[in-house]
matplotlib code that plots the C-alpha trace (Angstrom):
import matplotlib.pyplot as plt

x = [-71.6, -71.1, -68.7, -67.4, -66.2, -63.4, -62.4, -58.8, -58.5, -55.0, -54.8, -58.5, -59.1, -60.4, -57.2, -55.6, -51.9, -50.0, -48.7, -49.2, -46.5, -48.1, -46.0, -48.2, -51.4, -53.8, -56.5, -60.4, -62.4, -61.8, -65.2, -65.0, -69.0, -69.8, -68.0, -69.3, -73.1, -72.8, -71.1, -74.8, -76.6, -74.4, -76.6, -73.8, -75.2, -71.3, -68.7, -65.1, -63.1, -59.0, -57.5, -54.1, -52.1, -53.2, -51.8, -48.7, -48.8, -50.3, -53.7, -56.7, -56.0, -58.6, -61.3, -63.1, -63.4, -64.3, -67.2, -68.3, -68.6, -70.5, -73.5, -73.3, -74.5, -76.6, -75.0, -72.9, -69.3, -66.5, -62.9, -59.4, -56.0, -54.4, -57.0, -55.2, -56.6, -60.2, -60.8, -60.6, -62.2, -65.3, -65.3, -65.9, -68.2, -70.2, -69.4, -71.6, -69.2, -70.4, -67.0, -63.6, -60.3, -58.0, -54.5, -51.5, -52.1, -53.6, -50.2, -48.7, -51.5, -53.9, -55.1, -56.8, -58.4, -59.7, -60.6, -62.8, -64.5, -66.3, -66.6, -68.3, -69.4, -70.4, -68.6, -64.2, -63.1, -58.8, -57.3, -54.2, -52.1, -49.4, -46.3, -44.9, -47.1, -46.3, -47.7, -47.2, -47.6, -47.5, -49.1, -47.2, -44.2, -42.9, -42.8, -43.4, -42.5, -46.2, -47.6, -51.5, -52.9, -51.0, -52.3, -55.8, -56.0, -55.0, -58.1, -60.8, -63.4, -62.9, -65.9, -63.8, -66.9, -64.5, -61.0, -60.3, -57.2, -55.2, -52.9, -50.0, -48.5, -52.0, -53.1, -53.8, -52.1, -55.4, -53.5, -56.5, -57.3, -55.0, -57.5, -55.7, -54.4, -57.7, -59.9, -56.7, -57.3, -60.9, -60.7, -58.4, -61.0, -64.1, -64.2, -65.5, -63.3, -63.2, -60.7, -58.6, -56.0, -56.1, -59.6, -59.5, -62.2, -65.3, -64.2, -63.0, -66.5, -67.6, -64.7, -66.7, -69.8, -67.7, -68.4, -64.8, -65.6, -68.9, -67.1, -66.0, -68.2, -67.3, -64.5, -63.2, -62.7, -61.2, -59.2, -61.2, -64.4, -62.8, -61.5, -64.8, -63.5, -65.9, -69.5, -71.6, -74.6, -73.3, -71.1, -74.1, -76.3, -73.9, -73.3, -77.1, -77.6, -74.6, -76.5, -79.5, -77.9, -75.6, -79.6, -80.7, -77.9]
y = [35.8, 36.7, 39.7, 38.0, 40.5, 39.4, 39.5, 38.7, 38.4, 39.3, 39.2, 39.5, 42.3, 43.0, 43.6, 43.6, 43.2, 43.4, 41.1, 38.5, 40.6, 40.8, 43.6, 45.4, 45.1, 48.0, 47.7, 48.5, 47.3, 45.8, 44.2, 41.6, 40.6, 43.8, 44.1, 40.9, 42.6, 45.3, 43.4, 41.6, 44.8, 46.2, 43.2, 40.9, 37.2, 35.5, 36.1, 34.9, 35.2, 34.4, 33.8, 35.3, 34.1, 30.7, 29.9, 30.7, 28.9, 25.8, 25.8, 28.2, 30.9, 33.2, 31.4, 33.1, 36.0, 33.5, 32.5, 36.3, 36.6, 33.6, 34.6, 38.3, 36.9, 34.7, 34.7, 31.5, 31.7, 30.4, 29.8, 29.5, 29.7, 27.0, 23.9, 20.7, 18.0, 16.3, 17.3, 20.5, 20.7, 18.7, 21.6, 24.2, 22.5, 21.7, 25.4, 26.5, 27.4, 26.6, 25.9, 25.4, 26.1, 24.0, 25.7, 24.1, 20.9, 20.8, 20.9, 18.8, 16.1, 15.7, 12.7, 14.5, 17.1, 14.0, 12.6, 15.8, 16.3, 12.8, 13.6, 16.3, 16.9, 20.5, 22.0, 21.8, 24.6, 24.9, 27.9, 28.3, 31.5, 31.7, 33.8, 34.2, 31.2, 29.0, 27.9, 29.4, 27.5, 28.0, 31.7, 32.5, 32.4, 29.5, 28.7, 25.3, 23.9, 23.7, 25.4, 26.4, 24.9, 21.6, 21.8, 22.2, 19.4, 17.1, 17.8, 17.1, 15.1, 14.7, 17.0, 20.3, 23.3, 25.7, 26.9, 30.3, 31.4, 34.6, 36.5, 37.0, 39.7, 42.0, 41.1, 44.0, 46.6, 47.4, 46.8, 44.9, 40.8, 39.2, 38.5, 36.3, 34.1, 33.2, 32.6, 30.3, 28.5, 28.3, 27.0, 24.6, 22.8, 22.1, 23.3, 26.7, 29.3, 32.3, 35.2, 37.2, 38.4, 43.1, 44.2, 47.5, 49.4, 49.1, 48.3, 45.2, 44.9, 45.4, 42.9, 39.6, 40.1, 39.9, 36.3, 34.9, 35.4, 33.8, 30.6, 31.9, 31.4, 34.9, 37.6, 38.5, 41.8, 43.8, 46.9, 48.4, 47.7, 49.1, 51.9, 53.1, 52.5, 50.2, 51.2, 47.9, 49.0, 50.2, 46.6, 44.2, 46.2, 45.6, 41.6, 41.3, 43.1, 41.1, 38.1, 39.3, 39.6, 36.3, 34.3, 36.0, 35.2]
z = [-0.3, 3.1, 4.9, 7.7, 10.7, 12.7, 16.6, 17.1, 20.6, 22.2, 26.2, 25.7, 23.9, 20.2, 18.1, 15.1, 14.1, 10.8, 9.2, 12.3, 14.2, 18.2, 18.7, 16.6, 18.1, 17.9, 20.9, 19.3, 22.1, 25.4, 25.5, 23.2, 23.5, 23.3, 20.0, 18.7, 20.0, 17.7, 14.9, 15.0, 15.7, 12.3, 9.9, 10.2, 9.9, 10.6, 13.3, 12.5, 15.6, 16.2, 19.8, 18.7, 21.7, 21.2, 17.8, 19.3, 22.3, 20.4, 23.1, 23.5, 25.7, 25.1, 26.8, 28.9, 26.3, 23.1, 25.6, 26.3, 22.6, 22.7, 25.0, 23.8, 20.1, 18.4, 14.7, 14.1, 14.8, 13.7, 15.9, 15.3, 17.2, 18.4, 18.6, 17.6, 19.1, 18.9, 22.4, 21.9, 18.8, 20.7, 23.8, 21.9, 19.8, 22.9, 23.9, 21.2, 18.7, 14.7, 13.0, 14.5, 12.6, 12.2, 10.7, 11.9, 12.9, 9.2, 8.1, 10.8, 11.2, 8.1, 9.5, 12.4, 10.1, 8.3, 11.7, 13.1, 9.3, 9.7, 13.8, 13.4, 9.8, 8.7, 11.6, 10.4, 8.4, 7.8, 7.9, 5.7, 5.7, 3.2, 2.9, -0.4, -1.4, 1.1, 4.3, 7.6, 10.5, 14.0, 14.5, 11.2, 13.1, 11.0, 7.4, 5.8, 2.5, 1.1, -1.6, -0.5, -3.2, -2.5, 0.8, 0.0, -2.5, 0.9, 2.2, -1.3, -0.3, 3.4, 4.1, 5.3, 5.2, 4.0, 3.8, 5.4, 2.7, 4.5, 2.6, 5.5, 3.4, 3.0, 6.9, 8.7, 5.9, 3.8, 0.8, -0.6, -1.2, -3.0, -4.9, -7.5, -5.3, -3.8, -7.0, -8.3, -5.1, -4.8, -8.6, -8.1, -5.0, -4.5, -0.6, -0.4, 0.0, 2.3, 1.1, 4.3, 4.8, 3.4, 2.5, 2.5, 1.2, -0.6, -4.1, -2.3, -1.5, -5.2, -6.2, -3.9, -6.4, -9.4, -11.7, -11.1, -7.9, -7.0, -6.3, -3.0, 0.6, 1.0, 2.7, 6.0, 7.4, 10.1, 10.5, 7.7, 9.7, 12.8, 11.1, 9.8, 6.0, 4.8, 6.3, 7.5, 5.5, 2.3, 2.1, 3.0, 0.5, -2.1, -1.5, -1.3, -4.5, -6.2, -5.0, -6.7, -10.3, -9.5, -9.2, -12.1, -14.4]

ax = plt.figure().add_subplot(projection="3d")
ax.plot(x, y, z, "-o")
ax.set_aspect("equal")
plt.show()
């Protein structure tokens, strides 16, 4: 099970917004290598990392500071925000990027999702981000007419690594994980499944080493990392005891 932090980069600096609304941006660092540096120096083995003003503008934007984080750390990470074409997906891949994200154009071209998993197997994750239970596209500025689990079931078998499900509603609000939401979806497909989108404290920590859980590839979190809620140490000690007692069941 692994706690993924997350960098979501906004004019190129380490934010985080609520509810997807950039006019709510709260600044943490201005460095974003140095934050991804001391994510790694924290125990963290993962970075997930979101160029903000890409997925709106439908092209990555956030460059220059995506490649800072890249040379500041060696744990694998993964991007999204607005990647859509195989091109792009094959930069940053070259860049030295692990996983790329692929959210709208997974509703607006499966075909290339399809495309990139057999490109570049191991290396396509999709991110979907629901509202109310349906898909958001676009930097969550637009809604679509598909269910998330309808989505996902699109995508069985064509060698996605994981699906990154976010909770639009709980982003950025430490409200907690929607946590039924997720497991319904993570049972419902057999790509892995990364929860988002509210963790707020540590009992959401307790909640990834539950059994109904252990289906999931693990949890993202932000603002409660940031805001000194959940401590690094206390939440990796729990996920590595959890996977203890998940080997020995």
């Amino acid at each position: 099970m692994i706690l993924f932090p997350a960098i979501d980069l906004k004019d190129g600096k380490c934010v985080r917004l609520k509810h997807g609304d950039m006019a709510t941006a709260t600044i943490y660092n201005d460095d974003p290598g140095a934050q991804a540096k001391a994510f790694e120096e924290q125990g963290f083995k993962w970075l997930h990392v979101v160029d903000l003003n890409g997925a709106f503008k439908g092209q990555s934007v956030n460059s220059a500071a995506v490649g800072s984080i890249l040379k500041a750390t060696k744990n694998p990470v993964q991007l999204g925000g607005g990647i859509r074409t195989i091109a792009q997906i094959e930069d940053w891949l070259d860049r030295g990027l692990a996983r790329v994200i692929l959210g709208t154009v997974a509703v607006r071209d499966p075909d290339l999702v399809r495309q990139a998993c057999k490109a570049f197997p191991g290396k396509i994750a999709v991110g979907i981000d629901a509202k109310g239970g349906k898909v958001a596209v676009e930097g969550w500025a637009e809604a679509s007419s598909l269910g998330v689990i309808e989505l996902a079931k699109k995508f069985e078998g064509a060698g996605v690594a994981a699906i990154i499900y976010t909770d639009i509603d709980r982003d950025g609000v430490l409200t907690g994980i929607n946590w039924d939401a997720t497991i319904d979806l993570a049972e419902a497909v057999s790509i892995p499944v990364i929860a988002s989108g509210g963790l707020a404290s540590i009992a959401d920590i307790v909640r990834m080493t539950m059994p109904d859980a252990c289906k999931l590839e693990g949890a993202i979190s932000g603002r409660a990392l940031y805001d000194g809620r959940i401590d690094p140490a206390e939440a990796l000690a729990i996920l590595a005891s959890g996977a203890e007692k998940a080997r020995a069941r």
